[in-house]
C-alpha angles and dihedrals in degrees: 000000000000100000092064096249126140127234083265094077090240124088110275084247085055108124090205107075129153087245094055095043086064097047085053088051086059094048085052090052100065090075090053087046099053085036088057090040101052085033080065086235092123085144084079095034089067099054087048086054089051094044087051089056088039086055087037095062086038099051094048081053095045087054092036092051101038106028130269145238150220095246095045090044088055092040095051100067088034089058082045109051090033095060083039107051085034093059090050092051093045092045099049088043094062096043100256099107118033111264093235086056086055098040078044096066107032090051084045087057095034088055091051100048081035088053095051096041083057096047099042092048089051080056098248114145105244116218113203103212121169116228122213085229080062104050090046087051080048093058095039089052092043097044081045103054088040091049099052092045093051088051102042096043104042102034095242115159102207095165112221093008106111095032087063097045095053089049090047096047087041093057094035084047095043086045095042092051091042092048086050095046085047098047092051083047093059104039098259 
């Protein structure tokens, strides 16, 4: 394409892509999440959970295959953490998930963003790695919210289930935040 346009039909500096326009869809999403969850119509919750994962794979396709930007690479994980960390809050609220899970994660995120505005006031470069402690903690969070969701909303009765997994999200979460505190300790 000689006018520098993507298969997108925008220009490839364009900060609306279909890709980003997805990613927006998500972030719009987290008030209808919280709506459907202290509505008690965690039921649809859920399968608003599962089409944010779906939009999430898609979005990361849509960027991989045409082409990605700054804004969607910094609204991707913001869509992400903010449906996450949302879900958590409303589900405790509403006595599904245990409140110190909920206080857990979001401290755990709040010490970490913390961390880098410090850092980056002082004037140190920050250098966003994901660990594979992190991306573990991600999945568990993740299993665990999705989980929750499926059984109270549905009315499964899947014994166990939920009680490992908040044991499983509450040490990946405990062991992400503390890899990330000791890293930046030690210069890495």
């Amino acid at each position: 394409m000689v006018d520098g346009s993507s298969p997108q039909g925008k220009a490839s500096g364009s900060l609306v892509t279909l890709a980003n326009i997805v990613t927006f869809g998500r972030l719009c999403a987290v008030p209808l999440a919280f709506w459907l969850v202290v509505d008690h119509r965690i039921d649809l919750a859920f399968l608003l959970f599962v089409a944010a994962g779906l939009s999430d794979a898609l979005d990361g396709w849509l960027a991989r295959r045409y082409g990605g930007n700054a804004v969607g690479a910094l609204m991707d994980p913001v869509a992400d953490k903010a449906l996450l960390v949302t879900m958590y809050i409303t589900l405790a609220a509403v006595d599904v998930l245990p409140d110190w899970l909920a206080i857990l994660v979001v401290f755990r995120d709040l010490l970490i963003v913390g961390g880098i505005v410090v850092l980056a006031v002082l004037g140190h470069a920050v250098a966003i790695r994901p660990l594979f402690v992190s991306k573990l903690n991600t999945v568990m969070q993740i299993l665990l919210v999705a989980a929750t969701l499926l059984q109270s909303g549905f009315g499964l009765g899947l014994p166990g289930l939920t009680e490992v997994l908040i044991w499983c999200a509450a040490g990946t979460t405990l062991a992400s935040g503390g890899a990330y505190v000791w890293n930046t300790a030690k210069g890495e």
